[in-house]
C-alpha atoms as a printed R data frame, in Angstrom:
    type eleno elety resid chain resno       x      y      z
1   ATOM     1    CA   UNK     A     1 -68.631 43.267 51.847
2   ATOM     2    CA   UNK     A     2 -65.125 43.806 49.759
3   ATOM     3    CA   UNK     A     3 -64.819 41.304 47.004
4   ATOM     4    CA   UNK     A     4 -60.973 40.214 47.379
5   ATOM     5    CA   UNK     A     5 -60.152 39.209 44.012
6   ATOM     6    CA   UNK     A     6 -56.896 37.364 43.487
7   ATOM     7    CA   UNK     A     7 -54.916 37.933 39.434
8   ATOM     8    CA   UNK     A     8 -52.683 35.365 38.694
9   ATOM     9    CA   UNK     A     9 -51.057 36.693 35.201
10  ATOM    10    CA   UNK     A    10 -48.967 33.301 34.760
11  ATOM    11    CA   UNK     A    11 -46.612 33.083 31.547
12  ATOM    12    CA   UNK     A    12 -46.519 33.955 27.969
13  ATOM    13    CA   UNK     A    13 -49.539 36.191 27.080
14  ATOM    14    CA   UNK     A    14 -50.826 36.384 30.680
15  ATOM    15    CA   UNK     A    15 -49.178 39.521 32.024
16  ATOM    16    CA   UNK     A    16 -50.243 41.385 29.068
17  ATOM    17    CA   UNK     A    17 -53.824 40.033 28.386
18  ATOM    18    CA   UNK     A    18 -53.777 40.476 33.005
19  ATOM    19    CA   UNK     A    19 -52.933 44.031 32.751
20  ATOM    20    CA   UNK     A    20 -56.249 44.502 30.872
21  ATOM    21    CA   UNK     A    21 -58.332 42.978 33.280
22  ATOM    22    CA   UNK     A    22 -56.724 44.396 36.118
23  ATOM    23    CA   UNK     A    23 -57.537 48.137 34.035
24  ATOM    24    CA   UNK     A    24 -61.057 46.774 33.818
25  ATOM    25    CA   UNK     A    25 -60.889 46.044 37.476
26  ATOM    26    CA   UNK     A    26 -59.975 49.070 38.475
27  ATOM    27    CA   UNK     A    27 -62.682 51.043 36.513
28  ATOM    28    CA   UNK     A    28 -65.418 48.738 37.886
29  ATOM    29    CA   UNK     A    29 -63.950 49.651 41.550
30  ATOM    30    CA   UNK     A    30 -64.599 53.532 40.547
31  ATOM    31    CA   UNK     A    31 -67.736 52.544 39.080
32  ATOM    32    CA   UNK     A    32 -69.224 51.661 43.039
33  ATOM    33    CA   UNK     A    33 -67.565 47.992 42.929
34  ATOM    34    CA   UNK     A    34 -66.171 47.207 46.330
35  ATOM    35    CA   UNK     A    35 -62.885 45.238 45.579
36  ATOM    36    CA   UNK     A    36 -59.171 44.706 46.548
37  ATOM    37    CA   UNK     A    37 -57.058 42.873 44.166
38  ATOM    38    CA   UNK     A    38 -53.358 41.661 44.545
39  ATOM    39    CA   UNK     A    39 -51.051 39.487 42.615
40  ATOM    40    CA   UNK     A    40 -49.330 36.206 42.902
41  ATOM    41    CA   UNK     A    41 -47.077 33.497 40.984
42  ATOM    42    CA   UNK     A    42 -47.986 30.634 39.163
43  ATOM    43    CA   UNK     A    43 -46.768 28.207 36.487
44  ATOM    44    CA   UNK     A    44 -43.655 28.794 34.800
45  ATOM    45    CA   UNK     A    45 -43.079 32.304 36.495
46  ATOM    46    CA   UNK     A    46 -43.330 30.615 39.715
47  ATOM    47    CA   UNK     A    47 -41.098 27.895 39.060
48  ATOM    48    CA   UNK     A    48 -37.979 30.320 37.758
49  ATOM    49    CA   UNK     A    49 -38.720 32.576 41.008
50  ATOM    50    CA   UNK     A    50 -39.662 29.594 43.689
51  ATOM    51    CA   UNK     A    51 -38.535 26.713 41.773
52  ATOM    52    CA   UNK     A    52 -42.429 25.207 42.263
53  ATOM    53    CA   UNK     A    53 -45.520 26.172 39.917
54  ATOM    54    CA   UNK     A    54 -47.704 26.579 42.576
55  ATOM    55    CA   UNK     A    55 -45.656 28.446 45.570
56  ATOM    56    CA   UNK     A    56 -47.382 27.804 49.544
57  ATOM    57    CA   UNK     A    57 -48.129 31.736 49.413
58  ATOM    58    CA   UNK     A    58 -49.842 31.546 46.227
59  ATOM    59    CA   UNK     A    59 -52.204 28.823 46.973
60  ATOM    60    CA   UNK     A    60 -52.855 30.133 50.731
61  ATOM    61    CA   UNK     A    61 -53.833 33.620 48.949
62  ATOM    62    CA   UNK     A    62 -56.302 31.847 46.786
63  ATOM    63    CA   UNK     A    63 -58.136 29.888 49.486
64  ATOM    64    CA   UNK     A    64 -59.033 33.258 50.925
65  ATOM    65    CA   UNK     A    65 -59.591 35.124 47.692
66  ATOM    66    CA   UNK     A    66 -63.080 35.534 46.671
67  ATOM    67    CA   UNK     A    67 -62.522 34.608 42.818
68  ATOM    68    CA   UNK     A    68 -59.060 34.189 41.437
69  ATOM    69    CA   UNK     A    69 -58.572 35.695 37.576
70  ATOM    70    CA   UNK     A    70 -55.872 33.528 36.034
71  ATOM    71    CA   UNK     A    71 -54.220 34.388 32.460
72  ATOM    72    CA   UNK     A    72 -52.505 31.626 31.413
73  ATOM    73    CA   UNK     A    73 -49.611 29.047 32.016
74  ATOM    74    CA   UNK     A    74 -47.047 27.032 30.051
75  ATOM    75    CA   UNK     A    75 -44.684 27.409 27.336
76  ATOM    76    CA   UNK     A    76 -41.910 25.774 25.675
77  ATOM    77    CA   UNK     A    77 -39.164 27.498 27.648
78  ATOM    78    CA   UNK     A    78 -40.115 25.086 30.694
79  ATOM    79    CA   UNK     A    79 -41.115 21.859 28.566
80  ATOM    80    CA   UNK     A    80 -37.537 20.172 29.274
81  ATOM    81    CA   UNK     A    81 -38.289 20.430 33.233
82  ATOM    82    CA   UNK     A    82 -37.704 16.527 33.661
83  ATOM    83    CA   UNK     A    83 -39.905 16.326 37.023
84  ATOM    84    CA   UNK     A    84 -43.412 16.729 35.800
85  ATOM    85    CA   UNK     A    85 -44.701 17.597 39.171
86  ATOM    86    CA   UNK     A    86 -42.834 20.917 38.635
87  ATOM    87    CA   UNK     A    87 -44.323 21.954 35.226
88  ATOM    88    CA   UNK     A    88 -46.254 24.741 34.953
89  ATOM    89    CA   UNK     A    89 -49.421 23.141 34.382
90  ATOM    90    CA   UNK     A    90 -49.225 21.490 37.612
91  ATOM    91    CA   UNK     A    91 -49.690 24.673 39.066
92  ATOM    92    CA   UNK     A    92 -53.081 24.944 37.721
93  ATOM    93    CA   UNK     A    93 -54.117 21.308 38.209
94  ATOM    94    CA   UNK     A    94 -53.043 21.843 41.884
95  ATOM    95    CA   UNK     A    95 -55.105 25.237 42.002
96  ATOM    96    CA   UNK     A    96 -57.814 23.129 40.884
97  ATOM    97    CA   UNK     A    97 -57.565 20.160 43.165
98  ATOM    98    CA   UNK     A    98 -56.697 22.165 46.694
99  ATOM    99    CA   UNK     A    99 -59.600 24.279 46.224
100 ATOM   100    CA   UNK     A   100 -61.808 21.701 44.695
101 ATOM   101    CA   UNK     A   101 -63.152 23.203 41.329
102 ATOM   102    CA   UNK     A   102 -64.741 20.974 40.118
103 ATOM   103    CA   UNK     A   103 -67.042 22.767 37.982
104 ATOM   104    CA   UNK     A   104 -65.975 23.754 34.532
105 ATOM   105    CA   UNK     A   105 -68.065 26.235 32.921
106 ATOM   106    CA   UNK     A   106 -66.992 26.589 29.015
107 ATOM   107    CA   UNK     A   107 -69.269 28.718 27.028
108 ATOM   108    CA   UNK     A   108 -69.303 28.532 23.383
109 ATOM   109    CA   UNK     A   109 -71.057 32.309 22.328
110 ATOM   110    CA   UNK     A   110 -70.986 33.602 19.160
111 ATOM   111    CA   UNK     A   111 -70.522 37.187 18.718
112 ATOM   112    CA   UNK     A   112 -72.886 37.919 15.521
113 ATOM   113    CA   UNK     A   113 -70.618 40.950 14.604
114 ATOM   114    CA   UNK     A   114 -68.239 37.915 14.506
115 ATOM   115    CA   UNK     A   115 -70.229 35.117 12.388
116 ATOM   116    CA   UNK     A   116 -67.819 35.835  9.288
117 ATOM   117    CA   UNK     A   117 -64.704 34.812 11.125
118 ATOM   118    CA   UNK     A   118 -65.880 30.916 12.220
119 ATOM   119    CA   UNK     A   119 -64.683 28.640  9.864
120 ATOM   120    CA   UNK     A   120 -67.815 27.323  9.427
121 ATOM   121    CA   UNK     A   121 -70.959 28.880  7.711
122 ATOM   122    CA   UNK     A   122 -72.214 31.535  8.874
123 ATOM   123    CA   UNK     A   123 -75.577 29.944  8.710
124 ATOM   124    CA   UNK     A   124 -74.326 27.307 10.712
125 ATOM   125    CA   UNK     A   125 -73.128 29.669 13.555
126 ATOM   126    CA   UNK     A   126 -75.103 32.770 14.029
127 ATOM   127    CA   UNK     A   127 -76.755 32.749 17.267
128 ATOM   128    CA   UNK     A   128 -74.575 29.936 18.933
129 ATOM   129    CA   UNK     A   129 -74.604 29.387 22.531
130 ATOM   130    CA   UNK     A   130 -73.481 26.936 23.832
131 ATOM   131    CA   UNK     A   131 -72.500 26.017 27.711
132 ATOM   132    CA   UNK     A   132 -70.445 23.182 28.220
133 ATOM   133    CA   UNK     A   133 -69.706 22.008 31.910
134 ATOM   134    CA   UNK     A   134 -67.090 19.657 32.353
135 ATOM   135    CA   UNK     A   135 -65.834 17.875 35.740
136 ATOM   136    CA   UNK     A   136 -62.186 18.895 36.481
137 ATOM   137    CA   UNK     A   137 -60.960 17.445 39.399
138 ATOM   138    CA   UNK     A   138 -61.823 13.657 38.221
139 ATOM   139    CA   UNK     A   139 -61.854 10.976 35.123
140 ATOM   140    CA   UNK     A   140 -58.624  9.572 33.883
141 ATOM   141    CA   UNK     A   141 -56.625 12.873 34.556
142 ATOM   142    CA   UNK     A   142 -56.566 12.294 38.304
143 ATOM   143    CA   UNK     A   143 -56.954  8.779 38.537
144 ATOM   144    CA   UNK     A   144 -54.855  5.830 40.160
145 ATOM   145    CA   UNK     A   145 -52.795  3.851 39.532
146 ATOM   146    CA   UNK     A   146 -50.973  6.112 37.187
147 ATOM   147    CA   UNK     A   147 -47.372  5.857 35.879
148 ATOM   148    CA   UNK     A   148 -44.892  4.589 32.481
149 ATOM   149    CA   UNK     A   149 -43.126  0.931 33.723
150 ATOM   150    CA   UNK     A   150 -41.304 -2.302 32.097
151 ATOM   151    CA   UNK     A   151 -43.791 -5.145 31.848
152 ATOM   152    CA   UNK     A   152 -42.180 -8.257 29.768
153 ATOM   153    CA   UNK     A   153 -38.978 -5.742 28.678
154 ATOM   154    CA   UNK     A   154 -40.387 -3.063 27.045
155 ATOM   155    CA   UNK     A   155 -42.472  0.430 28.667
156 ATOM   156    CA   UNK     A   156 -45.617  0.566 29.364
157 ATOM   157    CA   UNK     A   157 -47.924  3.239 30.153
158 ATOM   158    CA   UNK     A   158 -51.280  3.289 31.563
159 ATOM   159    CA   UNK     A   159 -54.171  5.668 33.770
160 ATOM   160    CA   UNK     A   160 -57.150  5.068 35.442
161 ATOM   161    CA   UNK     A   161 -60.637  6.156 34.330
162 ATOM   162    CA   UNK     A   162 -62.556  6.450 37.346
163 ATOM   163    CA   UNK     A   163 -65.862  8.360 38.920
164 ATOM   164    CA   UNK     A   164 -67.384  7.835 41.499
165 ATOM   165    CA   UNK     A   165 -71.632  8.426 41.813
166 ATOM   166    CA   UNK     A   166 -70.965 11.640 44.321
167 ATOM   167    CA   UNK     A   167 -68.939 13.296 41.753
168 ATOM   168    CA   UNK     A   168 -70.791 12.607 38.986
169 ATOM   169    CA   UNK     A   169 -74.125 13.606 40.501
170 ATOM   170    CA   UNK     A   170 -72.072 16.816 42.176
171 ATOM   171    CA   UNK     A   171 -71.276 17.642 38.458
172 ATOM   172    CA   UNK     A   172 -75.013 16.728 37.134
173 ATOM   173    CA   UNK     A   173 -76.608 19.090 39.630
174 ATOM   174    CA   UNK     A   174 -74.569 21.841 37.964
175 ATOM   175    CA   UNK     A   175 -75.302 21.125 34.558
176 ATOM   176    CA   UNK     A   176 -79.093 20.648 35.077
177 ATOM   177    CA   UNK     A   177 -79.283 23.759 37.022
178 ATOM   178    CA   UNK     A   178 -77.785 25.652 34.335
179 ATOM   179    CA   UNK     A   179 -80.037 24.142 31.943
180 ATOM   180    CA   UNK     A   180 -83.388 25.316 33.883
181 ATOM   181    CA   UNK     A   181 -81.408 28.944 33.505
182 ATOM   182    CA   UNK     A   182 -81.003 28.644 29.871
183 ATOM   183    CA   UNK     A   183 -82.908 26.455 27.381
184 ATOM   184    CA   UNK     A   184 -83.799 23.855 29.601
185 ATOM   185    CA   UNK     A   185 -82.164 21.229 27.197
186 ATOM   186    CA   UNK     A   186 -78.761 19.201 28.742
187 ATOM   187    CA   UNK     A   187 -77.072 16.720 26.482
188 ATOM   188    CA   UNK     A   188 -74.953 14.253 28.531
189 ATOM   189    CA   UNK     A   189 -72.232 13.261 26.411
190 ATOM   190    CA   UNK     A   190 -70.778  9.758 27.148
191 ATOM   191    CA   UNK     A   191 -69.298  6.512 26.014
192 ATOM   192    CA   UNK     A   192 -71.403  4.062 27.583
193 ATOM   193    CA   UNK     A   193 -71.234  1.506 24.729
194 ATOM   194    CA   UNK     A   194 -67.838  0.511 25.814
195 ATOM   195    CA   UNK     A   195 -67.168  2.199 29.099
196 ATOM   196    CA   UNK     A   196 -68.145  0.934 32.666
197 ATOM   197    CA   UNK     A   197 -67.226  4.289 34.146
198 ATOM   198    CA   UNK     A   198 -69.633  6.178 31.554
199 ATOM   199    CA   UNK     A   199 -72.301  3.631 31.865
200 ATOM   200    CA   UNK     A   200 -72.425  4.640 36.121
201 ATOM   201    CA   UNK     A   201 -72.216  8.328 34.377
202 ATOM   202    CA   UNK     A   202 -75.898  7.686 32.462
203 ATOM   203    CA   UNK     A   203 -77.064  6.178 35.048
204 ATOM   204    CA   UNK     A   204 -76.480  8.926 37.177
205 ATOM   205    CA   UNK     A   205 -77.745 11.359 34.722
206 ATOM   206    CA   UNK     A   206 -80.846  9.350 34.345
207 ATOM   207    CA   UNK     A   207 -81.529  8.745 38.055
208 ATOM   208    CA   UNK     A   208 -81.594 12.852 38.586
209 ATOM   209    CA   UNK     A   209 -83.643 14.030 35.608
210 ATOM   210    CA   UNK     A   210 -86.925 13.504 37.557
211 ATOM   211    CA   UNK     A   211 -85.741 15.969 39.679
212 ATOM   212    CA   UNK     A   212 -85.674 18.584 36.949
213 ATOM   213    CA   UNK     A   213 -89.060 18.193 35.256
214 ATOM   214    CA   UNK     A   214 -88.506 21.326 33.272
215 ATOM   215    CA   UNK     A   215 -85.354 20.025 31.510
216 ATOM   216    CA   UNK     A   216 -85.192 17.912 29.022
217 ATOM   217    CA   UNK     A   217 -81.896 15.447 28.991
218 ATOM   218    CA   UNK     A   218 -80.395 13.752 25.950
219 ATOM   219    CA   UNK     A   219 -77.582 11.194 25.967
220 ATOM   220    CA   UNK     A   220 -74.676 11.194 22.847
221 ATOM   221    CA   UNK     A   221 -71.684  9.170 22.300
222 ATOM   222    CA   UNK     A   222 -68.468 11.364 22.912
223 ATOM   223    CA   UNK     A   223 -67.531 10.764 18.746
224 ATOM   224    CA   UNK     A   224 -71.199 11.864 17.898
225 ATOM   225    CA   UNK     A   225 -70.460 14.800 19.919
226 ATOM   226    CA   UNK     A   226 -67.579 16.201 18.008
227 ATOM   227    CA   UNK     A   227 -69.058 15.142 14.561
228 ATOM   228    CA   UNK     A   228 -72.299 17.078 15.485
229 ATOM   229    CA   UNK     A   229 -70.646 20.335 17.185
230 ATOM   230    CA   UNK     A   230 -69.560 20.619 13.354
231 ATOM   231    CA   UNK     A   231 -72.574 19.512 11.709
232 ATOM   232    CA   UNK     A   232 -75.422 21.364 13.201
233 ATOM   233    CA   UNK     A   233 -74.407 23.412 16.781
234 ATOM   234    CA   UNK     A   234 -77.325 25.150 16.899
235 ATOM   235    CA   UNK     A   235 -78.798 21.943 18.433
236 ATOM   236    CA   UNK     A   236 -77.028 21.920 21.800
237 ATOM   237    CA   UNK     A   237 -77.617 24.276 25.052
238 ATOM   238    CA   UNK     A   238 -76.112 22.728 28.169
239 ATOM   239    CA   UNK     A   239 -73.282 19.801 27.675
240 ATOM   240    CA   UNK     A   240 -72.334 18.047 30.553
241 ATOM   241    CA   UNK     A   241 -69.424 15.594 30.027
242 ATOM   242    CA   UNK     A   242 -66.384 14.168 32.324
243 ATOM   243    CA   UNK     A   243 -62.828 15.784 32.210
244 ATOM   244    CA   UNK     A   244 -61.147 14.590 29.391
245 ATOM   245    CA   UNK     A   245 -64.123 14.347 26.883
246 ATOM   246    CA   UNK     A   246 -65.047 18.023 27.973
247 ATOM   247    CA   UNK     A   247 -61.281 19.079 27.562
248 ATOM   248    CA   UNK     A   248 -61.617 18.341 23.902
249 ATOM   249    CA   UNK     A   249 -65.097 19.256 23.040
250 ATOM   250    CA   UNK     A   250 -64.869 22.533 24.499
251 ATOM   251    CA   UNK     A   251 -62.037 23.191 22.336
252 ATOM   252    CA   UNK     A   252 -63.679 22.438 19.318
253 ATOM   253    CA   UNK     A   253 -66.601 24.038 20.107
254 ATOM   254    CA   UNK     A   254 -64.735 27.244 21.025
255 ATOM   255    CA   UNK     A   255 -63.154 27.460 17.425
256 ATOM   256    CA   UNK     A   256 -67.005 27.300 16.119
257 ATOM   257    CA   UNK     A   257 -67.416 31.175 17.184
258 ATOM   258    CA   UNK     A   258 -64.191 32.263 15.062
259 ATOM   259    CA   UNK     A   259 -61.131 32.279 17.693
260 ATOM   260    CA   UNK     A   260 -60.816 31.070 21.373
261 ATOM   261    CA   UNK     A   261 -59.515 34.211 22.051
262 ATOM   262    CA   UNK     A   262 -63.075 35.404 22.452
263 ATOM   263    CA   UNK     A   263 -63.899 33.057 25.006
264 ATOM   264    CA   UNK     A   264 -63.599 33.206 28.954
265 ATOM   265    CA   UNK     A   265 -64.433 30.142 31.094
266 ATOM   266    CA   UNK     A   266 -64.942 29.193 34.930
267 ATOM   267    CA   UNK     A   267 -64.179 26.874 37.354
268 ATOM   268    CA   UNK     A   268 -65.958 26.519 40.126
269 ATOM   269    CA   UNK     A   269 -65.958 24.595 43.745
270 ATOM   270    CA   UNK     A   270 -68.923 24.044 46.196
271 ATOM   271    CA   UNK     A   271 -69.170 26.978 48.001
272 ATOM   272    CA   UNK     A   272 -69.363 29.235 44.565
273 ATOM   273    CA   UNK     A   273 -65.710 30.025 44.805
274 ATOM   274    CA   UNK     A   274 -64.572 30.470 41.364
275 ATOM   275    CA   UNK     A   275 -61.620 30.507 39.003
276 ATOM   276    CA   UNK     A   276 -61.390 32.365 35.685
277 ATOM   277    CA   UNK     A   277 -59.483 32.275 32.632
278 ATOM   278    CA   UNK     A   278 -59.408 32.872 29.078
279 ATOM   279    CA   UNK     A   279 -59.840 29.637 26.833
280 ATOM   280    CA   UNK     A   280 -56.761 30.002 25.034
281 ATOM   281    CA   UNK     A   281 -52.932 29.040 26.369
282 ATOM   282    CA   UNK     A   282 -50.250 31.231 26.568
283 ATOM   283    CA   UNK     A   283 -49.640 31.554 23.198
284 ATOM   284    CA   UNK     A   284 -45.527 32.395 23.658
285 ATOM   285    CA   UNK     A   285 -45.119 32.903 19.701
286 ATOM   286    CA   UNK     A   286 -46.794 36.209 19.972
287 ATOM   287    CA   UNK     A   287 -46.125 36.597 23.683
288 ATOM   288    CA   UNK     A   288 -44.743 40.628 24.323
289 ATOM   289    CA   UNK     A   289 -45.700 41.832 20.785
290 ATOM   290    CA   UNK     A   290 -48.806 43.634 22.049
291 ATOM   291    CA   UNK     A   291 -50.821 41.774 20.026
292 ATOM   292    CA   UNK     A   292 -53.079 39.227 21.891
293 ATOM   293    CA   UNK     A   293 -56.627 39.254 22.046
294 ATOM   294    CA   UNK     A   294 -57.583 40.569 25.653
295 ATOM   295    CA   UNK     A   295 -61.083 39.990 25.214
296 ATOM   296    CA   UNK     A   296 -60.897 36.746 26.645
297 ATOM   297    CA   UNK     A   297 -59.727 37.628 29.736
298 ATOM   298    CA   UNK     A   298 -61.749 40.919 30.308
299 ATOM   299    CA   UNK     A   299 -64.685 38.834 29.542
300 ATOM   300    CA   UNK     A   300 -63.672 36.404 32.370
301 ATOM   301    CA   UNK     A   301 -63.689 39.521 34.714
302 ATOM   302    CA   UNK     A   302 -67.913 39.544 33.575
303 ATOM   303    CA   UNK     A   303 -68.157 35.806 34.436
304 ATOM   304    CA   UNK     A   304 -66.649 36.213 37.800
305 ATOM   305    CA   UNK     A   305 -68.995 39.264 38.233
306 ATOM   306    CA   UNK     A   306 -72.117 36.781 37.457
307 ATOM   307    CA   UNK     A   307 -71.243 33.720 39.137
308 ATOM   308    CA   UNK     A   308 -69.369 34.450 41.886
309 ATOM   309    CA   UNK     A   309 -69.558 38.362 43.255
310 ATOM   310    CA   UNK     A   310 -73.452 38.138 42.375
311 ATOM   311    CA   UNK     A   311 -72.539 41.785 40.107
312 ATOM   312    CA   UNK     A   312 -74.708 41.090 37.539
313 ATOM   313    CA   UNK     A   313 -75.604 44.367 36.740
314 ATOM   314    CA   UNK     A   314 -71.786 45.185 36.511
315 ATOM   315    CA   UNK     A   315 -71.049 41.848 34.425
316 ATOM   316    CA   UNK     A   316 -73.448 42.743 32.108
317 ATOM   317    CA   UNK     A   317 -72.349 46.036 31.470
318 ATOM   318    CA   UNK     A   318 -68.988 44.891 30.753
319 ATOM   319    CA   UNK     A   319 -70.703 42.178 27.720
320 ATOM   320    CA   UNK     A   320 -72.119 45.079 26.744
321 ATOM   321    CA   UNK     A   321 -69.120 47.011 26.626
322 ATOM   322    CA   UNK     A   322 -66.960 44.750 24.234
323 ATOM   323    CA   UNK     A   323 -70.343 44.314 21.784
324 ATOM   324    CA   UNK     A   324 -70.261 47.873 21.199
325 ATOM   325    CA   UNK     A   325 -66.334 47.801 20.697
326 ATOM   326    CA   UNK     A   326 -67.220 45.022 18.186
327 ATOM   327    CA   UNK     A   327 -69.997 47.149 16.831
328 ATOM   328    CA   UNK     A   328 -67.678 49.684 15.887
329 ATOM   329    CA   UNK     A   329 -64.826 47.498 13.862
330 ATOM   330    CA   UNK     A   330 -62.040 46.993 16.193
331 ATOM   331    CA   UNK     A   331 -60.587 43.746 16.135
332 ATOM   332    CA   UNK     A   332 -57.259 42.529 17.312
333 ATOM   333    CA   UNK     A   333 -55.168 40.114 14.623
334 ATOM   334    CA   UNK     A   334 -56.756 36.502 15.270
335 ATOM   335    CA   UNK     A   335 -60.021 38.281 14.999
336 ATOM   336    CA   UNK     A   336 -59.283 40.408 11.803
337 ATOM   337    CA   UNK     A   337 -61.511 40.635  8.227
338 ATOM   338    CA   UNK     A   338 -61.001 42.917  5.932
339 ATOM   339    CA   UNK     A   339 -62.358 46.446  6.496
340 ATOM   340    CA   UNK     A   340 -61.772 46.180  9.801
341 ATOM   341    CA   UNK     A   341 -59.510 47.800 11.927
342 ATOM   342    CA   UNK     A   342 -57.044 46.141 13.710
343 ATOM   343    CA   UNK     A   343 -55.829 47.323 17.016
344 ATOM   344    CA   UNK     A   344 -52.758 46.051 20.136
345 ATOM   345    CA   UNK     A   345 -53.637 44.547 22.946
346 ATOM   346    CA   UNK     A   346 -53.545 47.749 24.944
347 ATOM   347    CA   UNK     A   347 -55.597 49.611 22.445
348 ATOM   348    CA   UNK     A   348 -58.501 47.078 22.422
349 ATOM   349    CA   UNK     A   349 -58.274 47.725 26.133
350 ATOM   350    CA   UNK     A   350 -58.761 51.139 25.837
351 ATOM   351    CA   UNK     A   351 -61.479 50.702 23.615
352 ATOM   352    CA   UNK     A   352 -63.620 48.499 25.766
353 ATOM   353    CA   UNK     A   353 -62.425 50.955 29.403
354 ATOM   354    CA   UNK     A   354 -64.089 53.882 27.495
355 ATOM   355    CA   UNK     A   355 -67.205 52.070 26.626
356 ATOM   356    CA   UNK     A   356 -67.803 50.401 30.018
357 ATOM   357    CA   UNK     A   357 -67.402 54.758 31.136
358 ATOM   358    CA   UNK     A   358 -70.078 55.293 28.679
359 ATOM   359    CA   UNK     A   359 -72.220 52.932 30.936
């Protein structure tokens, strides 16, 4: 069966930090892959060409894509767009929501050749691996009533924090699944001491662990969470957490392992349909200098090989491919230590194309 693979290169960064993966897509085609892959709009390069972020052709090509590679959206030249509904990000929120990805998979892996770029100890870091999975498509970012109004002359602005017990238990399946994969320890990360919503979110937790006998389950406050990601990391495997407590701590634990550049991520609906990005934005400073870190998003190309192609053989040679780029002392800018060398975007590219031939 041909995979049909949909690349979505977006704004700032994305075309370049795209072209990579769609090299790296090509060489895994010539390597026995079966794949098509075409191009669409979204975000900001959608709205100046459609005058939407998320154009009817775009969205009906990624229902029937197999996997949709995304680089990134945003950027400052479309932050004065007065109707919110038409910023870029709403392109991605809507990719999100129409094809119900619900499933955020964040990992948090450190590199070892890397353990001297974290700003943290390398004692503190070596060997981290950490999965986060984080519900996108509910919590306080989707919730209603929404809005900004007058209330006793002057503005006020408010959202709604809501789950419901279906999506937190479709959300807890996924995380305690993972778990039995890895170290068979899930930390549910909450605020249950003052939060009705995240005391039905224990609950939930709570009520499933007997189904997963092999997994142990912890629960943490969201503010113990970020202390300990900095404290001791080593001491978490699977995180499972709502939308806008995962949309932070995934953050911070991405900067653990030395630059989110390194770091791809998922998003994933019910039927295994996934889509996959780097972790970092758009980054528009250094957007067309040839300079970004395309790791990132050629490592997303491996994650959409593993979770939703079922090419793990093909993922994995592609992990292994950017170790032994890393092995040899390339390193693009945000990555850099002395005695290293540092390469473009293009020529980290290259580097990791001829090592993936190398099999």
């Amino acid at each position: 069966m041909t995979h049909n693979v949909l690349l979505l290169p977006g704004d700032g960064i994305g075309p370049e930090i795209a072209a990579q993966a769609a090299r790296l897509l090509d060489a895994c085609q010539k390597a026995g892959l079966d794949i098509s892959v075409e191009e669409a709009l979204v975000g900001g390069s959608a709205y100046d060409a459609h005058g939407v972020p998320l154009p009817d052709a775009t969205l009906e090509k990624a229902r029937k894509a197999s996997a949709i590679l995304l680089g990134a959206v945003g950027g400052p030249k479309w932050d004065k767009i007065d109707d919110l509904s038409k910023r870029p990000e709403k392109g991605l929120l809507g990719l999100r929501k129409n094809l119900g990805l619900f499933g955020n998979l964040r990992p948090a892996m450190l590199y070892p050749q890397l353990a001297s770029a974290s700003s943290l100890k390398p004692e503190l870091v070596a060997g981290l691996d950490i999965m986060i999975v984080r519900e996108l498509t509910g919590g306080i970012y989707f919730g209603q009533p929404r809005g900004i109004e007058e209330r006793n002359g002057e503005r006020v602005g408010f959202n709604t924090y809501v789950y419901s017990e279906s999506e937190i238990e479709r959300i807890g399946r996924v995380a305690f699944e993972m778990a039995q994969k890895r170290g068979k320890k899930l930390c549910s990360v909450d605020k249950a001491n003052v939060l009705e919503v995240t005391i039905l979110w224990r609950e939930v937790m709570e009520r499933l662990a007997p189904e997963y006998p092999d997994v142990e389950l912890s629960h943490m406050y969201v503010d113990n969470a970020a202390m300990q990601l900095v404290r001791a990391p080593k001491q978490f495997d699977v995180v499972v957490t709502g939308n806008m407590f995962g949309d932070i701590l995934s953050d911070a634990a991405a900067m653990l392992t030395g630059s989110i550049g390194m770091l791809p991520s998922a998003s994933l609906n019910e039927t295994g349909q996934g889509m996959y990005e780097p972790c970092h934005g758009s980054a528009p400073d250094i957007a067309g200098q040839n300079i970004a870190n395309p790791l990132a998003m050629m490592l997303s190309v491996a994650m959409m090989l593993r979770y939703s192609l079922n090419e793990t053989a093909m993922a994995e040679r592609i992990e292994a491919a950017v170790g032994r780029v890393l092995d040899d002392g390339l390193r693009t800018a945000d990555i850099a230590s002395p005695g290293m060398q540092t390469v473009s975007t293009v020529e980290m590219g290259d580097a990791v194309l001829a090592a993936f031939a190398q099999g």
